[in-house]
Biotite code that builds the C-alpha atoms (Angstrom):
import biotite.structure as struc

atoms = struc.array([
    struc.Atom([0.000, 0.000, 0.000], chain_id="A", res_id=1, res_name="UNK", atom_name="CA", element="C"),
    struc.Atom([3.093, 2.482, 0.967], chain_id="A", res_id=2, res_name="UNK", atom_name="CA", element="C"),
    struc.Atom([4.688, 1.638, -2.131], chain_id="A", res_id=3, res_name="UNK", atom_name="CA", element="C"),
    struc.Atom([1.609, 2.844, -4.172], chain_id="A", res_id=4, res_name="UNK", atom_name="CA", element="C"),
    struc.Atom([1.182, 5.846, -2.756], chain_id="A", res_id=5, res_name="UNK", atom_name="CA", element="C"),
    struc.Atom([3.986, 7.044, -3.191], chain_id="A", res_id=6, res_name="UNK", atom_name="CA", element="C"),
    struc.Atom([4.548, 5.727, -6.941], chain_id="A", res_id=7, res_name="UNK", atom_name="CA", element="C"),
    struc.Atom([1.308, 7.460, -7.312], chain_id="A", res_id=8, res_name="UNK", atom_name="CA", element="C"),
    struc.Atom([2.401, 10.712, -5.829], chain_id="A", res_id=9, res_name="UNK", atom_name="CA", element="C"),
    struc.Atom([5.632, 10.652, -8.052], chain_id="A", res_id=10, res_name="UNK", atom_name="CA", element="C"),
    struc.Atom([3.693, 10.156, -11.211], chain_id="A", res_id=11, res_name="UNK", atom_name="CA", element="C"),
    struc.Atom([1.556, 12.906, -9.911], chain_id="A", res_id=12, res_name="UNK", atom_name="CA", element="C"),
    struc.Atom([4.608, 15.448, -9.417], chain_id="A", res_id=13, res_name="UNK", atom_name="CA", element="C"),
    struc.Atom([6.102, 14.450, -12.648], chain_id="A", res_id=14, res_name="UNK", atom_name="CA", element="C"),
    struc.Atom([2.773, 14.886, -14.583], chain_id="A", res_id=15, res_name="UNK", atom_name="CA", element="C"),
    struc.Atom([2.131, 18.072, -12.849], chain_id="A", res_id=16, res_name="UNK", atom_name="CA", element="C"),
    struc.Atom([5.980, 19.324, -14.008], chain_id="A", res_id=17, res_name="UNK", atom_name="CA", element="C"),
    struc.Atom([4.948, 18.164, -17.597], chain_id="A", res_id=18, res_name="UNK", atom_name="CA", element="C"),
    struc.Atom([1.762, 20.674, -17.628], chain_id="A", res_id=19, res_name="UNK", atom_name="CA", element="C"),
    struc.Atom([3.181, 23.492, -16.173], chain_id="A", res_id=20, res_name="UNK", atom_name="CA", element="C"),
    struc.Atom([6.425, 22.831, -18.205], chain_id="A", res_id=21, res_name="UNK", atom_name="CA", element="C"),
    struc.Atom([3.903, 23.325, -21.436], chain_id="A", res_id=22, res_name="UNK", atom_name="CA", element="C"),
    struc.Atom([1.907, 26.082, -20.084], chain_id="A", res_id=23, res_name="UNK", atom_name="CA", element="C"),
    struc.Atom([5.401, 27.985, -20.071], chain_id="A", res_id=24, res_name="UNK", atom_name="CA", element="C"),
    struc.Atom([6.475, 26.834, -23.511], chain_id="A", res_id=25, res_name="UNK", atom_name="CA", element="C"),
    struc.Atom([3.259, 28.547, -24.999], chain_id="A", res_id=26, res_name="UNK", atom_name="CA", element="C"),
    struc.Atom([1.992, 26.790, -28.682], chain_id="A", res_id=27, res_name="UNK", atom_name="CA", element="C"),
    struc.Atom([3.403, 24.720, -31.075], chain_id="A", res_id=28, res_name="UNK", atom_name="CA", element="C"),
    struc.Atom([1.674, 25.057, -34.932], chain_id="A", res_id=29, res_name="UNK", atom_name="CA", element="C"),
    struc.Atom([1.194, 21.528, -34.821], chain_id="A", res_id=30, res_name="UNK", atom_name="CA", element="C"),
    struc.Atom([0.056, 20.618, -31.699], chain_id="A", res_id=31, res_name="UNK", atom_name="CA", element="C"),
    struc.Atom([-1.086, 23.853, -29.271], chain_id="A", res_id=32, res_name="UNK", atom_name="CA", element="C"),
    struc.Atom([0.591, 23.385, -25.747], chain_id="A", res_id=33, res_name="UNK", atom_name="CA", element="C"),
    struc.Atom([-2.762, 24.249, -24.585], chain_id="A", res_id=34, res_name="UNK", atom_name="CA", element="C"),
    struc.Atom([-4.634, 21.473, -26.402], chain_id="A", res_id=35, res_name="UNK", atom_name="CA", element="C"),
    struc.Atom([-1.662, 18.837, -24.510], chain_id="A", res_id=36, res_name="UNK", atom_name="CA", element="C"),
    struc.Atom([-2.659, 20.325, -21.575], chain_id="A", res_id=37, res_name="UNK", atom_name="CA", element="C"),
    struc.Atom([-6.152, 19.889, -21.680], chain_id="A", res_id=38, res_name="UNK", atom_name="CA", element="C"),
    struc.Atom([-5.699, 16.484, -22.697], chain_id="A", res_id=39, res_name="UNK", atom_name="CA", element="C"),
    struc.Atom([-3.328, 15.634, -18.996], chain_id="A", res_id=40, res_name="UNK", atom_name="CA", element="C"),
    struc.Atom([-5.542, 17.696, -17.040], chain_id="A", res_id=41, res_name="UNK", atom_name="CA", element="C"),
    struc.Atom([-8.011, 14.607, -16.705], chain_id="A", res_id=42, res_name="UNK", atom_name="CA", element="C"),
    struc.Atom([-5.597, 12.279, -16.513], chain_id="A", res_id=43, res_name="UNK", atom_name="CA", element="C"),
    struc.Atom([-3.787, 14.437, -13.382], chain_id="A", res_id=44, res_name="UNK", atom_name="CA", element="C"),
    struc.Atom([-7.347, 15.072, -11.710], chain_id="A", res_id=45, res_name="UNK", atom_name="CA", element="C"),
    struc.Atom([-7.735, 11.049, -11.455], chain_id="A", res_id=46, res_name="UNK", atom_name="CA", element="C"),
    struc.Atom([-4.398, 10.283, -10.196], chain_id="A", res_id=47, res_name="UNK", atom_name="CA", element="C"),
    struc.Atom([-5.002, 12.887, -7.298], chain_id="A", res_id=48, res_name="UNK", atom_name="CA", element="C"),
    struc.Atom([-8.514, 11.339, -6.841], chain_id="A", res_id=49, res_name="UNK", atom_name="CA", element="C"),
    struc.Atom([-6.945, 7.968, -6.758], chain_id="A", res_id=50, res_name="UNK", atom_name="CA", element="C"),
    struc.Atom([-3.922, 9.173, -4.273], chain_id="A", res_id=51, res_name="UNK", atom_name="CA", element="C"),
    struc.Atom([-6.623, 10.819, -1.950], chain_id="A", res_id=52, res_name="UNK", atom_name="CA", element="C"),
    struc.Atom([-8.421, 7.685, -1.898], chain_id="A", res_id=53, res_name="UNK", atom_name="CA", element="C"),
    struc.Atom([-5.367, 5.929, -1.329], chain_id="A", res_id=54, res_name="UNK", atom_name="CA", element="C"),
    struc.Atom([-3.984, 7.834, 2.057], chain_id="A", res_id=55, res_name="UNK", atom_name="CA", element="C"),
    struc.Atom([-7.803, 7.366, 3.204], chain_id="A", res_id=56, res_name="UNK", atom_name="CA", element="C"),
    struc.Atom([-6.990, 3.604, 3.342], chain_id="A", res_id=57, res_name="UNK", atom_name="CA", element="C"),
    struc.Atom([-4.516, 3.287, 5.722], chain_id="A", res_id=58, res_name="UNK", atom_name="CA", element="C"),
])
């Protein structure tokens, strides 16, 4: 269960580094930094859902 949470909370971190990382980039022609962010954004909100759920378990 410890080893979850916090492989959870590191993928968390590192996918929080990756959107803010693309806010500051701004937008590519091909593929808007915006648009990649709106795509993690859902994909961040579960994996804080899931970590929140997991600390509850203890």
């Amino acid at each position: 269960m410890v080893d979850s949470i916090c492989h959870l909370s590191h993928g968390q971190l590192g996918l929080q580094s990756v959107i803010e990382l693309l806010a500051c980039l701004g937008n590519d022609v091909r593929l808007p930094s915006s648009r990649i962010t709106e795509l993690l954004a859902p994909l961040d909100k579960r994996m804080g859902e899931s970590l929140t759920l997991l600390t509850r378990a203890r």
